[in-house]
C-alpha positions as CSV (number, residue, x, y, z in Angstrom):
1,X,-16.8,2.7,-58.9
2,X,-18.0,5.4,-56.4
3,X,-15.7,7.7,-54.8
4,X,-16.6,6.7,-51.4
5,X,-16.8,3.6,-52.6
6,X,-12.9,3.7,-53.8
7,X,-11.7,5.9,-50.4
8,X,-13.1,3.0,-48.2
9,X,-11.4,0.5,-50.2
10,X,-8.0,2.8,-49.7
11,X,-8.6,2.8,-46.6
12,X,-9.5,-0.9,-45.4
13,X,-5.8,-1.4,-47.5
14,X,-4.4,0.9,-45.5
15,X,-5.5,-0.4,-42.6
16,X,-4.3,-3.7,-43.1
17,X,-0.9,-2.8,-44.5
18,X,-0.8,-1.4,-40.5
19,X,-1.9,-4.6,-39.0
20,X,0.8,-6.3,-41.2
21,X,3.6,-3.8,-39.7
22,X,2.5,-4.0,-35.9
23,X,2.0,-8.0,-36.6
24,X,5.5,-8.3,-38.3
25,X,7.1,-6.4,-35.2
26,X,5.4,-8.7,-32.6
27,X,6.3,-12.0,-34.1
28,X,9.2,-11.8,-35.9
29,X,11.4,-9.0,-34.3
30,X,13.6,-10.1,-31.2
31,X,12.9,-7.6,-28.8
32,X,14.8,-4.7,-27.7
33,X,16.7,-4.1,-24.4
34,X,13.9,-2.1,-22.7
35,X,11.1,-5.0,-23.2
36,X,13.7,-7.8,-21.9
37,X,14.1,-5.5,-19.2
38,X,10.6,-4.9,-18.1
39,X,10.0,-8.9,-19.0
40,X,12.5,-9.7,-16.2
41,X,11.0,-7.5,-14.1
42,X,8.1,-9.8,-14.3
43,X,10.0,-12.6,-13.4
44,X,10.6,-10.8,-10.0
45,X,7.5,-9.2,-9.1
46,X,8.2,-6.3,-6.7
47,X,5.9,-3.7,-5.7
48,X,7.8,-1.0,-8.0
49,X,11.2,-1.1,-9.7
50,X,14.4,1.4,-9.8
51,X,13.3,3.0,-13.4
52,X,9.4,2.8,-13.2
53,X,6.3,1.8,-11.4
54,X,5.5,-2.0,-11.3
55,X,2.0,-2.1,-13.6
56,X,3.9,-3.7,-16.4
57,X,5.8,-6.1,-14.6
58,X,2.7,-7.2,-13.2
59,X,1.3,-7.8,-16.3
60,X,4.3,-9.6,-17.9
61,X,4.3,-11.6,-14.4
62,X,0.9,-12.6,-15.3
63,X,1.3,-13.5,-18.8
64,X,5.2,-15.2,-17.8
65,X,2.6,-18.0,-16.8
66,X,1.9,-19.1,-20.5
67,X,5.4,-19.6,-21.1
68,X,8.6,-17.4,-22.7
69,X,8.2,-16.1,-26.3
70,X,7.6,-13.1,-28.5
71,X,4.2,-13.9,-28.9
72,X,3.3,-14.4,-25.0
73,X,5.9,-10.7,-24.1
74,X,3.9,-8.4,-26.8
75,X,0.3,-10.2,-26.4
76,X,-0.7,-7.7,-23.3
77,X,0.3,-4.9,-26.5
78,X,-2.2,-6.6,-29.1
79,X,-4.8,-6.8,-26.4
80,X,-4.0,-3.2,-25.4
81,X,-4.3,-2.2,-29.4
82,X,-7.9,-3.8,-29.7
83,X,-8.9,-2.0,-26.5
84,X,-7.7,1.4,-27.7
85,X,-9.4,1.1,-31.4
86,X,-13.0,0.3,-29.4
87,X,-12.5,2.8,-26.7
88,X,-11.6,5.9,-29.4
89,X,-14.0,4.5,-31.9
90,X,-16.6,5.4,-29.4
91,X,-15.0,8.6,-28.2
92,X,-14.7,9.6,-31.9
93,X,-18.4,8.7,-32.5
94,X,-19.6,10.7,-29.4
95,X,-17.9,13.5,-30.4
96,X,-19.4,13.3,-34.0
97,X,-15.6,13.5,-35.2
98,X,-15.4,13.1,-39.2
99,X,-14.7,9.9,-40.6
100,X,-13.9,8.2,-37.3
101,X,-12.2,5.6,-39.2
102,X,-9.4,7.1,-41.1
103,X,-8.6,9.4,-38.0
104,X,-7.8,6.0,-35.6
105,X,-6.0,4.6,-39.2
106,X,-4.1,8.0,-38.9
107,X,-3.1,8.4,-35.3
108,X,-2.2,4.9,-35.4
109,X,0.3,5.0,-38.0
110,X,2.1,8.2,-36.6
111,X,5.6,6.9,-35.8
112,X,5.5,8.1,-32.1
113,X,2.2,6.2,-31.9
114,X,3.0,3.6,-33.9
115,X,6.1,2.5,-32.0
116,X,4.6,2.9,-28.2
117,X,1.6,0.6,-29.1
118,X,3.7,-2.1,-30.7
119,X,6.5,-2.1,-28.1
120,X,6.5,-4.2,-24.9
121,X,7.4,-1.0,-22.6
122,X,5.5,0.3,-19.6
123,X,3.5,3.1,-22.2
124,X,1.1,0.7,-23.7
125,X,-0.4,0.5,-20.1
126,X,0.2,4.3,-19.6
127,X,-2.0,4.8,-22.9
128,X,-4.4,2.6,-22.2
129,X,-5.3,3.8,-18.7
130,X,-5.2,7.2,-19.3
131,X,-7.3,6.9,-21.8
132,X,-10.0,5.4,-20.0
133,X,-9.3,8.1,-17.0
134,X,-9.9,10.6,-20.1
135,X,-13.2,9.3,-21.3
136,X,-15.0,8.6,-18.0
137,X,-13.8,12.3,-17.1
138,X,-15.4,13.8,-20.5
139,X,-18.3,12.0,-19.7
140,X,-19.0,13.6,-16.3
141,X,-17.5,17.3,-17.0
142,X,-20.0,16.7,-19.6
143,X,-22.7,16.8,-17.9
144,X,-21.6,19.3,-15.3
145,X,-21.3,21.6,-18.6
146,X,-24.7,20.9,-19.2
147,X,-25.8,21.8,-15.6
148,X,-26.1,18.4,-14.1
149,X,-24.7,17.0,-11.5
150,X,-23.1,14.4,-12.8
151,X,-22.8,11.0,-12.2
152,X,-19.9,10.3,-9.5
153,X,-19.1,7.1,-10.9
154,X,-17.9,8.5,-14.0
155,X,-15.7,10.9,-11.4
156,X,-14.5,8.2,-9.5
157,X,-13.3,5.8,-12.3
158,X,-11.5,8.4,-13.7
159,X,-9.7,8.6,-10.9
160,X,-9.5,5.0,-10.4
161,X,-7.7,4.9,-13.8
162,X,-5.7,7.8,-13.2
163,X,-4.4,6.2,-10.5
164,X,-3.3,2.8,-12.8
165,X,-2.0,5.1,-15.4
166,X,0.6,6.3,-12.5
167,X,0.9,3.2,-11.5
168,X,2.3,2.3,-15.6
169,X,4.6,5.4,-16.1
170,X,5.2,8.7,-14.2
171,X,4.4,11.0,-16.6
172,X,0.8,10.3,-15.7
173,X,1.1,13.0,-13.0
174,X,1.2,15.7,-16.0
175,X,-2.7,14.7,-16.7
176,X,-3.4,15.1,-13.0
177,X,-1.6,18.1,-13.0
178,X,-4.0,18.9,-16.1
179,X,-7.0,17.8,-15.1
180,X,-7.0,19.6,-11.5
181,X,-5.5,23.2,-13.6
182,X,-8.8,22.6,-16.1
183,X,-10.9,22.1,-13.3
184,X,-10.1,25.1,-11.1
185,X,-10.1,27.6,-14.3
186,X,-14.0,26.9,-15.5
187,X,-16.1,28.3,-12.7
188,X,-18.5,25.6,-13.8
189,X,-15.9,22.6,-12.9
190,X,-14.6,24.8,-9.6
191,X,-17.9,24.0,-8.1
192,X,-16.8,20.1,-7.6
193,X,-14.4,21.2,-4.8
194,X,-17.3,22.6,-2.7
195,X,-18.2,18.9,-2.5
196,X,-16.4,15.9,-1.1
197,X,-16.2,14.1,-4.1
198,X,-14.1,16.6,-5.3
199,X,-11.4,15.4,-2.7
200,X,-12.3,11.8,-2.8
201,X,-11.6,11.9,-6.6
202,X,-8.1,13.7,-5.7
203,X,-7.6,10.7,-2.8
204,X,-8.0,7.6,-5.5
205,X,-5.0,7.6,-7.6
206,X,-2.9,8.7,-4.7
207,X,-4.0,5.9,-2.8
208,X,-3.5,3.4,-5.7
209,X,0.3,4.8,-5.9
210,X,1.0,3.4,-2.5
211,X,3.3,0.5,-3.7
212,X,5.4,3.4,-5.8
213,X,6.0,5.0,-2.1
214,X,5.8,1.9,-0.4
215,X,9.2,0.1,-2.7
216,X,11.4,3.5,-2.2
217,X,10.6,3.5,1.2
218,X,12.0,0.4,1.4
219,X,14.5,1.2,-1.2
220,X,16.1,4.2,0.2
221,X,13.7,6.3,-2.1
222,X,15.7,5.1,-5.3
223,X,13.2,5.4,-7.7
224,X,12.8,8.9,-6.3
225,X,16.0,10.0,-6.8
226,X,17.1,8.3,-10.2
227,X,14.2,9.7,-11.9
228,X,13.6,13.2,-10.2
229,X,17.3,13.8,-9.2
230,X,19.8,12.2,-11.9
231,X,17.5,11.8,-14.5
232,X,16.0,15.7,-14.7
233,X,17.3,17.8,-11.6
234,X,20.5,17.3,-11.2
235,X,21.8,19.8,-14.0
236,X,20.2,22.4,-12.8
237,X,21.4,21.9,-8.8
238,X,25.1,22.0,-10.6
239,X,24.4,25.2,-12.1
240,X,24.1,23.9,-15.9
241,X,21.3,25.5,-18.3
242,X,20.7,25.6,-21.6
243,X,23.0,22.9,-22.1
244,X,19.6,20.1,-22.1
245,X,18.1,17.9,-25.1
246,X,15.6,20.8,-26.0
247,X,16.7,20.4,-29.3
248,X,16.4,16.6,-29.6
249,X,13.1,16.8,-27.8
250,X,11.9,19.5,-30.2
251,X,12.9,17.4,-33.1
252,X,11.6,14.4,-32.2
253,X,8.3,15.6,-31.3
254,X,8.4,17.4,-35.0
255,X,9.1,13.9,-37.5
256,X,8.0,11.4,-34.8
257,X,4.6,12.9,-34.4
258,X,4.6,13.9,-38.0
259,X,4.8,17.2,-38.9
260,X,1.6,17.0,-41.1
261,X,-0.2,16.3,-37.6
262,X,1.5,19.3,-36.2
263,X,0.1,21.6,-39.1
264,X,-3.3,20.1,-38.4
265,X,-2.7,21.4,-34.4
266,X,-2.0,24.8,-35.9
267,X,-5.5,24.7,-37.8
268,X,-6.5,23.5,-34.6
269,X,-5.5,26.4,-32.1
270,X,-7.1,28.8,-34.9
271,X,-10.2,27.4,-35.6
272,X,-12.4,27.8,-32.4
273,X,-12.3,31.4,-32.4
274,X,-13.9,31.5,-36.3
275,X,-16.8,28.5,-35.5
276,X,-16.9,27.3,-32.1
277,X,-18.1,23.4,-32.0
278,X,-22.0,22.6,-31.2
279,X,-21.1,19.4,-29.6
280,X,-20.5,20.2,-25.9
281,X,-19.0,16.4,-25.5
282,X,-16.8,17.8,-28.5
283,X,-16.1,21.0,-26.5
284,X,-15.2,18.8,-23.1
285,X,-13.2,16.3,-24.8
286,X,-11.0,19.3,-26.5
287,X,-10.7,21.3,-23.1
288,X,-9.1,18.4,-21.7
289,X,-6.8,17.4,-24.8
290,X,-5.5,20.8,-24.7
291,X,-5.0,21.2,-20.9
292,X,-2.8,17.9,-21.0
293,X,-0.9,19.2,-23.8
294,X,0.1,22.2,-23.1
295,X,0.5,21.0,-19.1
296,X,3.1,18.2,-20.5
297,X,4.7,19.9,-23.6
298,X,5.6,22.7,-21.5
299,X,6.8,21.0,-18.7
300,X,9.1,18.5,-20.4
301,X,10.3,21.4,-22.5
302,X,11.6,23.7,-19.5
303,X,13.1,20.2,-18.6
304,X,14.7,19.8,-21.5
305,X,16.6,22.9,-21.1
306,X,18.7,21.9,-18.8
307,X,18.4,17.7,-19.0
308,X,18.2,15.0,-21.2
309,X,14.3,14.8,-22.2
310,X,13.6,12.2,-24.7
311,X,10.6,13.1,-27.1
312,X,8.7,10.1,-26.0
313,X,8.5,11.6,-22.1
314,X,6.0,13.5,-23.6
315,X,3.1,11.0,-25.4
316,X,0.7,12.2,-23.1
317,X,0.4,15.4,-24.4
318,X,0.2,14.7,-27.9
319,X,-2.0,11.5,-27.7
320,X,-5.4,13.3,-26.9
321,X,-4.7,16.3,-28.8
322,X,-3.6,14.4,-32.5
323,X,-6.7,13.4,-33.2
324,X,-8.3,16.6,-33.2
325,X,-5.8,17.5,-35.6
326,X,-6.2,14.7,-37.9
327,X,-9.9,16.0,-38.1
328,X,-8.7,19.1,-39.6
329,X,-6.1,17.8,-41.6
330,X,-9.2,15.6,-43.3
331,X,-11.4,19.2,-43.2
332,X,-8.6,20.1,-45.8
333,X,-7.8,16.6,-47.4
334,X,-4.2,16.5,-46.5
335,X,-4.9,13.2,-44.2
336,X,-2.9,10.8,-47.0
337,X,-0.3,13.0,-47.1
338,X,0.6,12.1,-43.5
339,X,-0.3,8.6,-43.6
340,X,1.9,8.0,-46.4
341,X,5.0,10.1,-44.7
342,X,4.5,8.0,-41.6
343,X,4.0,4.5,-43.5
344,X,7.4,5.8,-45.1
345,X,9.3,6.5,-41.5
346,X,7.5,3.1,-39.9
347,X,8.1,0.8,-42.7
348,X,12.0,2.1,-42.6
349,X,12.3,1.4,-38.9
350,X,10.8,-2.3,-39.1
351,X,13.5,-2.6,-42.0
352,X,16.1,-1.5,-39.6
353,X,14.8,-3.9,-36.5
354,X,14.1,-6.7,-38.0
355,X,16.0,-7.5,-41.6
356,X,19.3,-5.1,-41.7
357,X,20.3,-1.9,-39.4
358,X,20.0,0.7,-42.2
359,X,23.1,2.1,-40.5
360,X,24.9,-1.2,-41.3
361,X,24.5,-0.2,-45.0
362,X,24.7,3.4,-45.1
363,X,27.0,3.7,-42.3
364,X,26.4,6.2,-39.0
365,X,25.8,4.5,-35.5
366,X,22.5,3.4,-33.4
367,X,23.5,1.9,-30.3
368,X,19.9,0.8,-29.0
369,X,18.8,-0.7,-32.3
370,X,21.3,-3.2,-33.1
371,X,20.4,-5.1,-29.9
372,X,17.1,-6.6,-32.3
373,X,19.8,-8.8,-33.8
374,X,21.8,-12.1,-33.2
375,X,20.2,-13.6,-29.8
376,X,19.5,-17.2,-30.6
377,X,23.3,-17.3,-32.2
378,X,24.6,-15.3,-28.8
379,X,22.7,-18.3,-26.7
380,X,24.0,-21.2,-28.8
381,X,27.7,-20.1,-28.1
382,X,26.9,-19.4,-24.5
383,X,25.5,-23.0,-24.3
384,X,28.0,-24.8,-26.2
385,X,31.1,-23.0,-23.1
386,X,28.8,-23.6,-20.2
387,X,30.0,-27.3,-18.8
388,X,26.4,-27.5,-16.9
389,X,23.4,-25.2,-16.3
390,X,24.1,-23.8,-13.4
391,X,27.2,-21.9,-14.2
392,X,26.2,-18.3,-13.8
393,X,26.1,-15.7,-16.2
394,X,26.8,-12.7,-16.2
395,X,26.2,-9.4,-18.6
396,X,27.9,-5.8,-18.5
397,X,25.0,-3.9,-19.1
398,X,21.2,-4.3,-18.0
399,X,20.7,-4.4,-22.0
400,X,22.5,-7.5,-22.8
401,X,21.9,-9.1,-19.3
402,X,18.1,-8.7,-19.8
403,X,18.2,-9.9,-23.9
404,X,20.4,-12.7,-22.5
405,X,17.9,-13.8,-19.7
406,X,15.3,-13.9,-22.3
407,X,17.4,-15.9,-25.2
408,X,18.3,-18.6,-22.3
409,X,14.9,-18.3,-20.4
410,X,16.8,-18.0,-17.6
411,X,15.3,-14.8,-15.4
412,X,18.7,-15.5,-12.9
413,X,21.3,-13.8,-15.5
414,X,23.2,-11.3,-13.1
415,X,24.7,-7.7,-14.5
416,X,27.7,-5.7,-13.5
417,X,28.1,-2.3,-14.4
418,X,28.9,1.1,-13.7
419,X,24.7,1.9,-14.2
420,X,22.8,1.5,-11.3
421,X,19.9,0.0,-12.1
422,X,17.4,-2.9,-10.9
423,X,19.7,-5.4,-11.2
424,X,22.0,-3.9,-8.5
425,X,18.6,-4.6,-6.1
426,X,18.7,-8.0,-6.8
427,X,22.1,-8.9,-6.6
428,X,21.6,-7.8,-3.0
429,X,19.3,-10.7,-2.7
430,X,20.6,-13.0,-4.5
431,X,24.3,-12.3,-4.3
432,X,26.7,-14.4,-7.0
433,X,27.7,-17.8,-6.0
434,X,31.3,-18.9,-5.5
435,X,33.0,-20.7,-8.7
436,X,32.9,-20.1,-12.4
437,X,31.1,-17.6,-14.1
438,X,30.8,-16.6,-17.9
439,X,30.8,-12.7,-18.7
440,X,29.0,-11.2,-21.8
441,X,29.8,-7.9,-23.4
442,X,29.7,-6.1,-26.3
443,X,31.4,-3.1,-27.7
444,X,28.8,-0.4,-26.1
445,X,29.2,-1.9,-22.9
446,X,32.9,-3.5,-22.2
447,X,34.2,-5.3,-19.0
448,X,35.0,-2.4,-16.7
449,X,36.4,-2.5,-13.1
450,X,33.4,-2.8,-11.7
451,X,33.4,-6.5,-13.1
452,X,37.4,-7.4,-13.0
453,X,37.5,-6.3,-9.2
454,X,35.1,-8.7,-8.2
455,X,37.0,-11.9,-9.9
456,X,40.4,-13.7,-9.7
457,X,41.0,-13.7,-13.6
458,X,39.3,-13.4,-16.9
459,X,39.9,-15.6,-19.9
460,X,38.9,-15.0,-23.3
461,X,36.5,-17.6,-24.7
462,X,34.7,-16.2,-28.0
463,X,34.0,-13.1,-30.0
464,X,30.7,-13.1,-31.6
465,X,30.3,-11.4,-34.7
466,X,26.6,-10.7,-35.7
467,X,25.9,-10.2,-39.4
468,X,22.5,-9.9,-41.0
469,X,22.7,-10.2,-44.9
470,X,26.0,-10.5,-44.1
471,X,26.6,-6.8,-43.5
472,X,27.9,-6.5,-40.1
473,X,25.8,-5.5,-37.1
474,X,27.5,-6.2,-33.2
475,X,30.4,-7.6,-31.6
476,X,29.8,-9.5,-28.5
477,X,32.6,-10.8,-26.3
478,X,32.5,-14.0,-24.1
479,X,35.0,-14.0,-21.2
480,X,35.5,-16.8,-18.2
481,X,36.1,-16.1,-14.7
482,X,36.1,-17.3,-11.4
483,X,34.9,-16.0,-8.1
C-alpha cells in the first residue's frame, strides 16, 4: 500500500470518528442550559432578547414548527456544519492551501471549534455568517489588489452578511472593527471610501441591526446595558483592574484551541518575512484573518483585565486565522499530533455530557455540565405531583426553567430568581396566575426570597437524586405553593 494511499485512508477514519462524535452529541446528549434557553427563545419570537440578538431564536422559531426534540433543536447546527465544510473547502482550494482536507478535519476537531459547531448556541449562526461576510470580502479586496475595480456585489454581500453575523452574536462588531482598520491601512483598500459604495457597504449591517436597537428601545436599552455595562464595564467604572478572567481567558484560548495550533500561528507570524505567498487570494485572505485576530484577541484581552471574559467571546479571532496555522503545522508534519490531543480533550467531554460527569468519578465540581443529565426522570416526577396540566411551573434559575420547558414541551414554564434575565420580560406579559404552583430547584440554584415573597407557603414534595452509572450527579428539589 502507498503512502498516500495509507494517509488518505487515516484520514477518511479520522474523519468519520468526527462525524461519530458531533452525531453522538446531537442525538443522544440532553442539551445544556444555554440551548434550552435560546430554544425558548424561539417559542417567543421577539425582535432581540436580554442576552443576545434574535438570529437564533428565529431559526429555532422556524424549525419549532417540525415539532420538540434533539434532533429538530441541533438540525439548524448539522445544516450549519455541511455549509461550513463546502464554503472552506472552496476557500481552502482558492487559496491553493495544502491538503485542504486534513486542514477542515483539523480545525474541525479543535475543541473550541468542535464544541461551537455541535452546540445549539447563537455561534453556529455567528460562524456561519461571518464566514460568508469573509469570503465575498476576499473575493473583492482581491481584485482591488490586483487593480480592478471590483465587483460591488461581492462588497455588498459582505456586508449583507456582516450585518446577520451581528444580528447572531455581538462579537461580530470586532470583524467590522477589523475589516474597516484593514481597509484604511492599505492605500490600495483606502481608495474605496472616495466612492459611495464605500459608505453604502458601511450602511448594510447597521441597517440590518435595526431590531437589536429597535427591542432595547423598547426594553429600556437592556440588552445594552447587561452586556456592555454589567457584563464588561462595570469593573472598571468601580475602580477594579487587574482583578478580571485574563487568566482563564488566556488558558482557555491555550488547551481549547489546542496549543499545537498555536505553535503553528507562531510559524505563521514568522514565515512571511522569509517567503512571501504568490497567491494574492492567499495574501487577501491572510490580511484579513490577521486583522480579525489581533482586532478581537486584543480587545477581549484588555477586557479581561478587569472583567469576566470567557475564552469563547473570542472565536472570531481564532476561527479565520487556525487554518493558516494548520497549514504550517502540515509544512512540518506535526498536524496528527494535534488531532490526536484534540480527539483526546473532545472524546473526554462527550464522556462527561453524555455517559458520567468525569467529576462524578474523580471528584472536583462543574456546575454547567451536570445539567446534560436526568431530564426525562425530572419530568416524570413533575407529572406524577401536578393534579392537571395547567398548574404552573416554576424554576429558580433560567437553567433549569428553560431544561424544564423543554423536558415538558411546555414553552410557558416561568423562573424566579435573583438573575435578571429574559424571563423577567416575559413574566411582565404574562404575569403568574392565581392558585397552585410547583417550584423546581437544585442545589446551584435554591429557593431564595425572590421566590418565598411572592407565595403564601411552600411545601416540600420531592428530592430528586440524579445518578448515572449510579455515581451521583444533581439534586433537584420539588416544592408546592400557592399564590
Amino acid at each position: 500500500m502507498s503512502s498516500a494511499l495509507k494517509n488518505r485512508q487515516i484520514l477518511f477514519g479520522t474523519a468519520c470518528v468526527l462525524l461519530l462524535a458531533k452525531t453522538y452529541y446531537w442525538v443522544a446528549v440532553y442539551p445544556n442550559p444555554d440551548e434550552a434557553y435560546y430554544w425558548l427563545w424561539g417559542q417567543f419570537p421577539d425582535w432581540s432578547y436580554h442576552d443576545h440578538p434574535g438570529f437564533q431564536a428565529w431559526i429555532q422559531a422556524l424549525f419549532s414548527h417540525f415539532g420538540t426534540s434533539l434532533f429538530i433543536l441541533r438540525l439548524p447546527v448539522l445544516l450549519a456544519n455541511v455549509f461550513l465544510v463546502l464554503l472552506f473547502w472552496k476557500l481552502f482550494r482558492k487559496m491553493k492551501l495544502q491538503q485542504p482536507a486534513l486542514i477542515l478535519v483539523s480545525l474541525l476537531w479543535s475543541p473550541l471549534f468542535f464544541l461551537f459547531t455541535t452546540f445549539a448556541w447563537n455561534d453556529y449562526a455567528l460562524l456561519v455568517n461571518s464566514s460568508i461576510s469573509l469570503y465575498f470580502l476576499s473575493i473583492f479586496l482581491n481584485d482591488v489588489q490586483l487593480d480592478k475595480k471590483g465587483n460591488t456585489a461581492h462588497l455588498y454581500a459582505s456586508s449583507f452578511f456582516l450585518g446577520l453575523a451581528m444580528l447572531s452574536k455581538y462579537n461580530a462588531v470586532f470583524v467590522g472593527l477589523a475589516y474597516l482598520i484593514l481597509l484604511l491601512s492599505k492605500p490600495k483598500f483606502r481608495s474605496l471610501f472616495k466612492e459611495l459604495r464605500g459608505y453604502i457597504a458601511i450602511l448594510i449591517p447597521l441597517l440590518l441591526t435595526f431590531p437589536i436597537f429597535l427591542w432595547n428601545a423598547q426594553n429600556k436599552f437592556g440588552s445594552f446595558a447587561f452586556n456592555i455595562q454589567q457584563r464588561t464595564l462595570q469593573p472598571l467604572k468601580e475602580g477594579s483592574y487587574m482583578n478580571g478572567n485574563y487568566g482563564g481567558f488566556l488558558i482557555g484560548s491555550l488547551f481549547m484551541l489546542s496549543p499545537i495550533i498555536w505553535m503553528g500561528l507562531v510559524f505563521l507570524y514568522r514565515q512571511p518575512q522569509k517567503a512571501p505567498t504568490k497567491n494574492s487570494f492567499k495574501t487577501v485572505y491572510t490580511q484579513l484573518a490577521w486583522a480579525i485576530f489581533l482586532t478581537s484577541t486584543t480587545s477581549f484581552f484588555v477586557l479581561a483585565l478587569f472583567s469576566n471574559v470567557l475564552y469563547y467571546w473570542n472565536i472570531l479571532g481564532l476561527f479565520f486565522i487556525a487554518p493558516l496555522g494548520i497549514e504550517q503545522l502540515i509544512q512540518r508534519k506535526m498536524t496528527w499530533i494535534h488531532i490526536l490531543y484534540s480527539c483526546a480533550i473532545v472524546i473526554g467531554m462527550l464522556f462527561h455530557f453524555g455517559v458520567v460527569p468525569l467529576t462524578s468519578i474523580f471528584g472536583g465540581s462543574d456546575r454547567d455540565s451536570v445539567y446534560h443529565y436526568g431530564w426525562p426522570q425530572i419530568a416524570k416526577q413533575i407529572q406524577r405531583h401536578r393534579k392537571h396540566s395547567t398548574i404552573p411551573v416554576i424554576g429558580s434559575s433560567y437553567r433549569n426553567a428553560s431544561l424544564l420547558a423543554f423536558a415538558l414541551k411546555e414553552p410557558s414554564v416561568y423562573s424566579i430568581s435573583e438573575r435578571f434575565d429574559q424571563f423577567d420580560y416575559w413574566i411582565k406579559e404574562r404575569p403568574l396566575p392565581k392558585g397552585e404552583v410547583l417550584i423546581l430547584s437544585d442545589d446551584r440554584s435554591p429557593i431564595t426570597t425572590n421566590i418565598t415573597a411572592q407565595f403564601q407557603q411552600l411545601i416540600p414534595l420531592d428530592t430528586i437524586k440524579i445518578n448515572a452509572f449510579d455515581y451521583p450527579v444533581k439534586t433537584y428539589y420539588l416544592h408546592s405553593a400557592k399564590k
